[in-house]
N, C-alpha and C positions, 0 to 999 in steps of 0.2 A: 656318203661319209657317216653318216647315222646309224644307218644297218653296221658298213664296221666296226662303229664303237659299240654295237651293243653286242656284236658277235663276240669282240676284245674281253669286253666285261661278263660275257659268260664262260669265256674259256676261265677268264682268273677264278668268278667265281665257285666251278665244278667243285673242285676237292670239297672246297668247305661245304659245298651242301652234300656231298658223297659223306664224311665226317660224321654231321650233323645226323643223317639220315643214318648211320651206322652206331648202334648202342656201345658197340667193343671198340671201335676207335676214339667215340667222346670222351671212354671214360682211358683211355690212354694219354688224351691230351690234357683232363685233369690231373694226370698224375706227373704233364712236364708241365708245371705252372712257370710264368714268365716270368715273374716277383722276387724279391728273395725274402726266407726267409724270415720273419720278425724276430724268432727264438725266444729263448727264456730264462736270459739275462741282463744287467740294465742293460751292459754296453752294447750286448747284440738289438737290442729295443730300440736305443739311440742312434746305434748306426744305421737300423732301421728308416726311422723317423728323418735321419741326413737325406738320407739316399729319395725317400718320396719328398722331402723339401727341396733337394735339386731339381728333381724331375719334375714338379710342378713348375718352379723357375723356370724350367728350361720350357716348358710346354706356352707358357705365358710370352714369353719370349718367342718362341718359333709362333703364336698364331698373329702377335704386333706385328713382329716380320715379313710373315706371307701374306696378312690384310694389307700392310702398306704395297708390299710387290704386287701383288697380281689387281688392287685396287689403280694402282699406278698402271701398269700394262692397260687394264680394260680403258679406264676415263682417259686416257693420254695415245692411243693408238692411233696410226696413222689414216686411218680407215674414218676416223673421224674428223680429221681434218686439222689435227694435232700437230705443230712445229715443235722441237725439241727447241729447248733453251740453250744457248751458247755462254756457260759460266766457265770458271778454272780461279783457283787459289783463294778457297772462300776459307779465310781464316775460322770462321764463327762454326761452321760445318765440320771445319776438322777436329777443331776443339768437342763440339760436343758430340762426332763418335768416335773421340779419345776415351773422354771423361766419362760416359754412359758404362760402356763396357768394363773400364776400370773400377769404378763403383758397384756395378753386379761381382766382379770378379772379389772384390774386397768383402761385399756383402754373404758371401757364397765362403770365402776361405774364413772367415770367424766362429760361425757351428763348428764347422770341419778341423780345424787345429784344435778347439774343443776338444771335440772329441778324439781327436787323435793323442793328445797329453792322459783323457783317462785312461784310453786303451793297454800303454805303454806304462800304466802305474803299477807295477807290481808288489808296491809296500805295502804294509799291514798282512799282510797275508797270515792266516789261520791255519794251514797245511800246504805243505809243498809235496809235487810228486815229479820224481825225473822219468821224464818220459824219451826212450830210447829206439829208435829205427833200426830194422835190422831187414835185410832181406829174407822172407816177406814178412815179416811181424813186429810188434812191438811189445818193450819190455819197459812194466812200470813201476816205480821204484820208491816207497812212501818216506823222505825220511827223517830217520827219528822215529821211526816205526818198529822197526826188523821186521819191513813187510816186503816185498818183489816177487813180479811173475811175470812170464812173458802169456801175448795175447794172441795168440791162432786163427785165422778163419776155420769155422764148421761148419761150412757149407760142403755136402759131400760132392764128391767126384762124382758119384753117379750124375747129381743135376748140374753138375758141370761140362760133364761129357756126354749130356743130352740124354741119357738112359732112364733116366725120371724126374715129374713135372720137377718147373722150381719151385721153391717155397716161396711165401710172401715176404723174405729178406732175404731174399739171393744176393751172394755174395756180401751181404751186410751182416755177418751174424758172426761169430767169436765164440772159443772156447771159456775164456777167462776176462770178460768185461773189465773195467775201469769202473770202481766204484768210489764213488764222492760223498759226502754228506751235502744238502740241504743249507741253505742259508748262512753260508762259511764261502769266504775268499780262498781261495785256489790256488796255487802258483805252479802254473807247470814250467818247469825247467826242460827243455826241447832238444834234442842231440841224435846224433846216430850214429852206429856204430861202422858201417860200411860207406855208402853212399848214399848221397843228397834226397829225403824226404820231405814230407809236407803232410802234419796232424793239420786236419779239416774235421771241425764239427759245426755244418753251418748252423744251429738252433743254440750255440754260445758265440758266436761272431764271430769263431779263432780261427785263423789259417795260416800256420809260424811253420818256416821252414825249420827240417832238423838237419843239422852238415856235420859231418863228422870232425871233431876236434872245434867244437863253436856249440855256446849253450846261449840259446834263443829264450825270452820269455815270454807268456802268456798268463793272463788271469780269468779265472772266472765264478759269479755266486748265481749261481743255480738254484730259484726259488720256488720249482716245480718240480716234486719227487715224478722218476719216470725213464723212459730209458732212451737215450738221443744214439743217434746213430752218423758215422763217416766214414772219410775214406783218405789215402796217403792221394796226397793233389799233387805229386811230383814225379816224373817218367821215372822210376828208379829202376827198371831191368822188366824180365822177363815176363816174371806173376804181378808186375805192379798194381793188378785191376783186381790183385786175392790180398789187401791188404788193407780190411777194415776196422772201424776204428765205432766199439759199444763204451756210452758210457752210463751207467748206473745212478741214480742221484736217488739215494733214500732220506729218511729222518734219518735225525743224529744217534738216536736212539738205536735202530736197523744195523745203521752204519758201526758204530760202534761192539754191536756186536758180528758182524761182519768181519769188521778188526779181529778181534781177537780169537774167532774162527780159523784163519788166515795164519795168525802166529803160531796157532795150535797147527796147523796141519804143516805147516815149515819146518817143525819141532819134531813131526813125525817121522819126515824126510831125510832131515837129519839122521836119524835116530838109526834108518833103516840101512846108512850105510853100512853099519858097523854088523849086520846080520846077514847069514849066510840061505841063499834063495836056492829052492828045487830048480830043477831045466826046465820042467814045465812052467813054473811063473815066470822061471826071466823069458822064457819062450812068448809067452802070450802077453807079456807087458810090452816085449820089443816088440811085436806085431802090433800093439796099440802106435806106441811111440813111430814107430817106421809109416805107419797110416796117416799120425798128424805130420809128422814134420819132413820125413823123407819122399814120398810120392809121387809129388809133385814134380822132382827131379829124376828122380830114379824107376819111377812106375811102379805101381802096383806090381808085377809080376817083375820087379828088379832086373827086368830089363833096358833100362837106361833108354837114352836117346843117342842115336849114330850121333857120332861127330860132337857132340855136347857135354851129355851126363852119360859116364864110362857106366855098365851093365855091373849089377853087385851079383852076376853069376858068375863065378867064378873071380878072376881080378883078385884084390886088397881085402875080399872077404874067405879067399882060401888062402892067404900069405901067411907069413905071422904074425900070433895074436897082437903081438906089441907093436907092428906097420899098423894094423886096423886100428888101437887104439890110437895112436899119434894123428891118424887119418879125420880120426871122428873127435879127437879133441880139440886138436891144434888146426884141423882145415886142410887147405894146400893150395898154396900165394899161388895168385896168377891164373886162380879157376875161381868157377863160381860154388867151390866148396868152399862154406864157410868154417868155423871154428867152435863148435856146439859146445866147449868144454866149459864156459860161463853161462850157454844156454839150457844147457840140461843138468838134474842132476845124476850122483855118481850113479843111483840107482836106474837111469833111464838110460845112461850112455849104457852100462854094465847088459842090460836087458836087449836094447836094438842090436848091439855088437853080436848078444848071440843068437837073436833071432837071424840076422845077415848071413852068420857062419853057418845055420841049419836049415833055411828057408831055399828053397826053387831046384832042391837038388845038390845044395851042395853039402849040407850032410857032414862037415867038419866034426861033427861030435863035442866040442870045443865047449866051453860052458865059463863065462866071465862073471866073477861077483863086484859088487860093487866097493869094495875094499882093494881091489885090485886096481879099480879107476882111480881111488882116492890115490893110492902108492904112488900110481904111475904118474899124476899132474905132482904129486910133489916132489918127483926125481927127473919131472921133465926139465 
């Protein structure tokens, strides 16, 4: 019986010392720590601090537990000579583990409603930003600002499609970060515009769903300039594992000018409607723009997916000019083309459209300015 148990306990314990003995799997399992979390904000600190004060509780509890049980097995077993006791309807026993467990449970839910009333405070707040789900990205929206951008994953295709190493934030990296100031209450205002998300930033304690037609909230003061990083924590479709979530926290100072960086270059964009672009630029911006946001669906070489994402060879990008617009502004209900005409501006819708009409052979000659997308959303 002894040789089995110790055979028993070498099989379990193999991996770990296979692990242990291996430098490139240790530091794998450093990298999946079992904890969560502390973060670096109060509430994330506090819920912190809940979660190790239950788990001590709970630890205290499970070793009284199992010293009284397996003390009770060993000293009371039959082997020694042990008769069990014939009791039933011991008043005084029931009462106290009624009242024990009650009392832990009372003890255990007062931190925790604590904490759960600040979490849920979203008053006094210093800056609000609407933060918006979209398939796959998110659009952030300062306001009182006239600031809004949406946020892209930049992680390339290449090290998605295995073609080169990953980086050291694979799938966690972004075009256009969420930036915050430092030592300022937060309020994010949470929504989506298609289907049901979920902003996760475990190092501020948030994880608020976002549902389309419902504005969820969250707050957070961020007293560590730096750059925290997440993920949408809700199955939303296809790419839901390409939709990360950078956020920024500078001095106010930084931030501020950040800000007004940000208005400046919106002011550009604006500006640029109203100007008429060579084929060559709107050619090589839509080949930018069609890289971040179309790809993923459509391929790289606009060949689509059978059965899925219709091929942009040929199709609604040699129809007429004004189907391809309607197509890339407005969407098309009941596919997972969404509606880019609030997500892009005129100048980037104007630019992909005629990268589409000229790219893989199809050579339309066609050439869209962004004055044309302006006309066309205001006579759609």
């Amino acid at each position: 019986m002894l040789k089995r148990a110790r055979g028993l306990w070498a099989w379990l314990l193999a991996p770990a010392v296979l692990i242990i003995s291996n430098q490139t799997m240790a530091e794998e399992v450093e990298r999946w720590k079992l904890n969560m979390v502390e973060g670096v904000t109060p509430i994330s600190r506090e819920v912190y601090g809940l979660h190790m004060l239950m788990f001590w509780w709970c630890v205290v509890i499970a070793v009284v537990v199992f010293t009284i049980m397996f003390y009770s097995m060993i000293m009371h077993r039959k082997s020694r000579g042990v008769k069990a006791s014939n009791f039933h309807e011991s008043t005084v026993l029931e009462i106290v583990w009624t009242a024990i467990p009650l009392i832990i449970l009372i003890a255990m839910a007062f931190p925790a409603t604590t904490s759960l009333i600040k979490l849920y405070d979203t008053s006094e707040a210093e800056l609000d930003v609407v933060i918006t789900g979209y398939q796959w990205r998110w659009r952030y929206e300062y306001l009182d600002e006239d600031v809004y951008f949406f946020s892209n994953m930049s992680t390339p295709r290449e090290q998605i499609e295995g073609l080169e190493a990953r980086g050291a934030n694979y799938l966690l990296e972004v075009d256009e970060p969420l930036v915050i100031p430092v030592d300022t209450k937060v309020r994010f205002l949470i929504t989506a515009a298609d289907v049901i998300h979920s902003w996760w930033v475990p190092a501020f304690g948030i994880k608020t769903d976002s549902i389309p037609g419902f504005i969820n909230e969250a707050w957070a003061i961020v007293d560590t300039p730096g750059t925290y990083r997440g993920q949408c924590a809700e199955l939303c479709g296809r790419d839901h594992g390409f939709m990360p979530i950078v956020v920024e926290a500078l001095p106010k100072d930084e931030y501020q000018q950040w800000l007004d960086q940000k208005r400046t270059d919106l002011a550009e964009i604006r500006q640029l409607t109203e100007q008429t672009f060579e084929f060559e630029e709107l050619y090589q911006r839509g080949q930018q723009v069609y890289t971040q946001w179309c790809v993923a669906c459509h391929r790289a070489d606009g060949a689509g997916v059978s059965g899925i994402f219709p091929a942009l060879i040929g199709g609604v990008s040699v129809g007429p000019v004004e189907g391809h617009m309607d197509v890339v502004v407005n969407g098309v209900p009941g596919t997972a083309m969404q509606a880019f005409g609030e997500q892009l501006s005129e100048v980037d819708i104007a630019a992909v459209i005629t990268y589409e009409r000229n790219a893989w052979g199809n050579n339309m000659g066609d050439m869209v300015q962004p004055i044309d997308i302006f006309n066309f959303k205001q006579n759609d």
